[in-house]
C-alpha positions in Angstrom: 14.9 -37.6 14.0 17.1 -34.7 13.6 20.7 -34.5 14.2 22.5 -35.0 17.3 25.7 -32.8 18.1 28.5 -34.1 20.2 31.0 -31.4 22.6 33.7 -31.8 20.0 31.8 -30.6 17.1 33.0 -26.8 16.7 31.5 -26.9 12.8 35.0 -26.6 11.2 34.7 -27.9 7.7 36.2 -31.4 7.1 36.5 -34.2 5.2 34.1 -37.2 5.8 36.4 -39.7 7.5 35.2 -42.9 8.3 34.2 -44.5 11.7 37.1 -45.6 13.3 35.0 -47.1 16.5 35.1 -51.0 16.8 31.9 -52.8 15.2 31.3 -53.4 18.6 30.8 -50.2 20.0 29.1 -48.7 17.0 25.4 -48.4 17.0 23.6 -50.7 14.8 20.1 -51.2 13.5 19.5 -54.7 15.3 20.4 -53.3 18.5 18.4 -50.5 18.2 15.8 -52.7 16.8 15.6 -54.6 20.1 15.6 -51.8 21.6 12.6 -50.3 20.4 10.2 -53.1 21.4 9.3 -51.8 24.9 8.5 -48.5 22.8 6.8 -49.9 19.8 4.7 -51.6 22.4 3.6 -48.8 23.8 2.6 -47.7 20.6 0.5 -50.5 19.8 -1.4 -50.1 22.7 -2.2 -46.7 22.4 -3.4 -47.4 18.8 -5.5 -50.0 20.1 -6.9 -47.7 22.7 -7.8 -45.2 19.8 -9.4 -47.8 17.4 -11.8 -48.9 20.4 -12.0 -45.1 21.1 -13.1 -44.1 17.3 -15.2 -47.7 17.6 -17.1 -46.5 20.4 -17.7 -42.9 19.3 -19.3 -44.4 15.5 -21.4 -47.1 18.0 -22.8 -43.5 19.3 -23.8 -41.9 16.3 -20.8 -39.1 17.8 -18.3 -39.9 15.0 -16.8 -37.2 13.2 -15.9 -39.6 10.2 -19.3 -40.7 9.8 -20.3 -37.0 9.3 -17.9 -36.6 7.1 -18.8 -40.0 5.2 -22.5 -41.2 6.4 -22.0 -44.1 4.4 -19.0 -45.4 6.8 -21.9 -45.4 9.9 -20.7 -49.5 10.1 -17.3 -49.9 12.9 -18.0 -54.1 12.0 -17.4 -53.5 7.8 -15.3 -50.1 8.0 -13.0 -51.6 10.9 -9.8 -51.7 8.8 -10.5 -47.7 8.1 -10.8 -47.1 11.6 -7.3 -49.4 12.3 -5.7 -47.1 9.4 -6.6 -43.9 11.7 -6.0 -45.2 15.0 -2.0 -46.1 13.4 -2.3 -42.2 11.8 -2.9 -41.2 15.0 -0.5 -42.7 16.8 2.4 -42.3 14.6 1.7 -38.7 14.4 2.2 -38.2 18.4 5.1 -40.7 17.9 6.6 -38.0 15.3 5.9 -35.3 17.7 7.8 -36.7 20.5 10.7 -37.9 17.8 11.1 -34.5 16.6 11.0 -33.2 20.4 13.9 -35.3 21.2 15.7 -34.4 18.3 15.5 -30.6 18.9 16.3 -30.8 22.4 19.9 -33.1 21.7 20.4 -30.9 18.8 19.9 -27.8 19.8 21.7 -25.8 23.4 22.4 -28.4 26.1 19.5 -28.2 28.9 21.2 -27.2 31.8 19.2 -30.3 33.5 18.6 -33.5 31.7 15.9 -35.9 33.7 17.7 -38.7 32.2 21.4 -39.0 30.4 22.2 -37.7 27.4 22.8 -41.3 25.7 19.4 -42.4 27.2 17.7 -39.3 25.3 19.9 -40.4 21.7 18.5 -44.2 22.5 14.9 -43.0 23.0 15.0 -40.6 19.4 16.3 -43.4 17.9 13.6 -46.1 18.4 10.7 -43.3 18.5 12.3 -42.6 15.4 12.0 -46.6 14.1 8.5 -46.8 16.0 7.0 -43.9 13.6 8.3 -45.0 10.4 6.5 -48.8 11.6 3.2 -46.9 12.2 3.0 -44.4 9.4 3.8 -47.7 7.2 1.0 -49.5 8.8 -1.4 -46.7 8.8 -0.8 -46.4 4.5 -1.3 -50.4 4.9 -4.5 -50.6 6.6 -6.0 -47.5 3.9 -4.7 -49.7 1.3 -6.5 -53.0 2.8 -9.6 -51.0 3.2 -9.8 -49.9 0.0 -9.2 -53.5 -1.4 -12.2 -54.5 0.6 -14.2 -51.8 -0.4 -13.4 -52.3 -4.6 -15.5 -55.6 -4.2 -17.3 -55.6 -7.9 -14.0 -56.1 -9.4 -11.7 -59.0 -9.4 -8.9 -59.8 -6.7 -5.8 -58.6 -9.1 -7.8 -55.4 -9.9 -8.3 -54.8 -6.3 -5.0 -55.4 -4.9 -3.8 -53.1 -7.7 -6.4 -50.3 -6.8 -5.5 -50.5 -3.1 -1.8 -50.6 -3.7 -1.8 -47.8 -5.8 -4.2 -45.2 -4.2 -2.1 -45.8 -1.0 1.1 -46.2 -2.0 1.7 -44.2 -5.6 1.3 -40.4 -5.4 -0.9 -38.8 -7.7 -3.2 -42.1 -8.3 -5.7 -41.4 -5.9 -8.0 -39.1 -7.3 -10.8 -38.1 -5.3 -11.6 -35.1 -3.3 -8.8 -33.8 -0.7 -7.0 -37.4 -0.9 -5.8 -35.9 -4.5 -3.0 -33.7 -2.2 -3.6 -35.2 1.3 -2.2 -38.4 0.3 0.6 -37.8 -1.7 1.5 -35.3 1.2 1.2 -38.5 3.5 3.3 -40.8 1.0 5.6 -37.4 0.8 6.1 -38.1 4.4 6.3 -41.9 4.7 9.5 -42.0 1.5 11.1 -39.3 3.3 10.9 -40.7 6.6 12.3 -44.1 5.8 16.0 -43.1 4.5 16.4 -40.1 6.2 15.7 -42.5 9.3 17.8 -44.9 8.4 21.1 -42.6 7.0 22.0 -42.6 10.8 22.8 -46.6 10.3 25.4 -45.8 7.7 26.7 -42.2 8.1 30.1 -43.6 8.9 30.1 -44.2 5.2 28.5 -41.6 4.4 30.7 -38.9 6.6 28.7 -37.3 9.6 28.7 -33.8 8.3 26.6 -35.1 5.2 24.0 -37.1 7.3 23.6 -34.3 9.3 23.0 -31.9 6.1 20.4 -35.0 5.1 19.0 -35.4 8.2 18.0 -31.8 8.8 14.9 -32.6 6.4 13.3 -34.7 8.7 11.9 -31.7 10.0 9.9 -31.6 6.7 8.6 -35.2 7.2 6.8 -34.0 10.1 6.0 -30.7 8.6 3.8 -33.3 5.6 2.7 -35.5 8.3 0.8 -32.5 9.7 -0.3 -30.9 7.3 -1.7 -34.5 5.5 -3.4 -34.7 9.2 -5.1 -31.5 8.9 -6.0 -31.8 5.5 -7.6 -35.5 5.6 -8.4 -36.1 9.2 -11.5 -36.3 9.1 -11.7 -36.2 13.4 -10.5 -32.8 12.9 -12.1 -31.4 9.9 -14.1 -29.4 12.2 -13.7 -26.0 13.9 -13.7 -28.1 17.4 -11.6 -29.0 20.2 -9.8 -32.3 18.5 -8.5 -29.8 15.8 -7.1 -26.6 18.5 -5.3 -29.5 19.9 -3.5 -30.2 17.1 -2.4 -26.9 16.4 -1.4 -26.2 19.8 1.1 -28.9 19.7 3.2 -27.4 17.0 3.5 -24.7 19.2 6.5 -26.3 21.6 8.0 -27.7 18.2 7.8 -24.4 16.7 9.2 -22.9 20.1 12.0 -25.4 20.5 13.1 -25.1 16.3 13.6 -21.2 16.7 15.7 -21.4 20.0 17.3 -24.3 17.6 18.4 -21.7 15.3 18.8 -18.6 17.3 21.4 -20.7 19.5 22.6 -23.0 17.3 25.2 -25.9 19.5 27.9 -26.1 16.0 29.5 -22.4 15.7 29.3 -22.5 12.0 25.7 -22.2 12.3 25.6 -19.5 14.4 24.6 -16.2 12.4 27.1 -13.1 12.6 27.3 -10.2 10.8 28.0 -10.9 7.0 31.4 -9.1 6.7 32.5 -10.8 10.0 35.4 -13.3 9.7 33.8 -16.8 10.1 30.4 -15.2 9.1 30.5 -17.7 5.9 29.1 -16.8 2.4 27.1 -14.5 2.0 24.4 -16.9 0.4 24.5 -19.4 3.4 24.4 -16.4 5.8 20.8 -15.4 3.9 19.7 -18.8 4.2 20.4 -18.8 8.0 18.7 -15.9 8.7 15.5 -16.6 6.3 15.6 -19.6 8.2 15.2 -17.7 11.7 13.0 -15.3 10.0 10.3 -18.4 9.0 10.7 -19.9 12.3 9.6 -16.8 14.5 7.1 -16.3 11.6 5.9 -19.5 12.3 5.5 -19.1 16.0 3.7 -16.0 15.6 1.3 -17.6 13.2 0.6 -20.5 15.2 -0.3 -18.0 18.2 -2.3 -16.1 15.7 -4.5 -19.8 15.0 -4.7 -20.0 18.5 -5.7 -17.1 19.6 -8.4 -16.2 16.7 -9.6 -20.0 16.6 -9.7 -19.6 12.4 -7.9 -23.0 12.3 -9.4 -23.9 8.8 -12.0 -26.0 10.7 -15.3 -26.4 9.0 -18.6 -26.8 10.0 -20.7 -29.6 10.7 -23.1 -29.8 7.5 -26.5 -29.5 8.4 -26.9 -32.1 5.5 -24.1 -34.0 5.1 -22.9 -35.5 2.0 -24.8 -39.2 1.4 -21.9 -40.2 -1.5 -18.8 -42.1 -0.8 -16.0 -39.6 -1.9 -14.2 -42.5 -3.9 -16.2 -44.2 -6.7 -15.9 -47.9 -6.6 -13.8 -49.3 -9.6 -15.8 -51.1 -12.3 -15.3 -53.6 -14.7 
């Protein structure tokens, strides 16, 4: 999910030109589409192995979500909740291993590949489709749970409830959900067109897809933090959560080598007053952009190392209401 360079691209400024290829040989959403069923079922199992996994742990009283939300102690009513995490949680390591791919094509060549360079593009593409399925599904299954769960009004009134708490930002409006879950739908409306640009960027001209596409890094950035925020298997200052943080780390790692050795030459960073340097407001963006990435490396050491992750503690008496009221009449 982030852009792919080619060995021709020196990062002279041109024109978009169309895509002079043959249909034929151009890459199309249907044939990537077919492409991606080996990986999206691979996906699907996984989630299934996590909704029997978070099943299992509520059956034990050892659910994380239940202390959280005692009132969810129930895997045979609150099953479409746990199906909503178990896609979460599976489109979030599907992210992780998009954005991989995408950093490593992007960025320097690997001296070794374990596979070919055209295998690596297919696999970020449908990782790419296979995240934007689950994150969509994981919004759904919140949004069917929360029809479910509105039962003392009608059926119009529900599906309108559990459309819009999922699905507009700013409705929901309880607890962390009122900026977890518009960071969530942040992540889901950016993830669909920037995801989908690469299907049309012969329209569009390939330098400005690959302007667009650099923001995909912020879908995973909200996907995160919507994770960390609302996860309620990692609210606490425990294993589940150092985990999560320590996988940013090779994302982190692999973005600053991204920039510090940047594949296009106009994005390499030379001294301001050097011809080819570029504006001087483009060369300040570069170089805060280097400047946050090693910043962000450090800090994510820093959680590491110090284990203040923004965990919490287990409550010694945990909270007996449900932290979104039931609609009424």
């Amino acid at each position: 999910m982030l852009p792919e360079t080619t060995p021709e691209d020196d990062g002279t400024t041109t024109p978009p030109t169309p895509d002079r290829r043959p249909p034929a040989d151009r890459v199309t959403l249907k044939a990537d589409l077919r492409a991606t069923l080996p990986d999206a079922s691979a996906a699907f199992v996984l989630t299934a192995a996590v909704f029997v996994f978070f099943w299992a742990r509520m059956e034990s009283g050892d659910s994380a979500t239940v202390a959280v939300m005692p009132f969810m102690d129930d895997p045979r009513t609150y099953w479409m909740y746990l199906l909503s995490q178990a896609f979460g949680w599976s489109g979030l390591l599907w992210a992780w291993g998009t954005v991989m791919l995408g950093l490593l094509l992007s960025g320097p060549r690997p001296a070794r590949l374990p596979v070919s360079r055209q295998v690596l593009e297919r696999w970020h593409r449908t990782t790419s489709l296979t995240t934007m399925a689950l994150m969509f599904a994981h919004a759904l299954m919140f949004s069917a749970e929360l029809v479910r769960y509105e039962a003392q009004v009608g059926w119009a009134r529900r599906l309108w409830v559990g459309f819009a708490d999922a699905f507009v930002p700013g409705w929901y409006d309880s607890g962390t959900g009122r900026i977890a879950i518009p960071l969530g739908q942040g992540a889901l409306y950016l993830a669909i067109p920037l995801g989908l640009l690469f299907y049309v960027r012969h329209r569009i001209g390939a330098n400005a897809w690959r302007r667009l596409h650099r923001f995909v890094i912020v879908v995973y950035v909200l996907s995160v933090w919507h994770t960390l925020l609302y996860g309620t298997n990692v609210w606490y200052g425990e294993w589940p959560r150092t985990v999560l943080w320590l996988l940013q780390l090779p994302v982190a790692v692999l973005l600053l080598l991204r920039l510090l050795r940047p594949a296009r030459r106009a994005e390499r960073l030379r001294a301001p007053a050097r011809p080819g340097s570029g504006s001087l407001p483009g060369w300040v963006l570069r170089a805060a952009g280097r400047i946050a990435a090693a910043a962000v490396v450090i800090g994510l050491l820093a959680v590491v190392a110090s284990g203040h992750d923004g965990g919490r503690d287990r409550p010694t008496d945990p909270p007996a209401s449900s932290p979104h009221a039931p609609e009424t009449e």
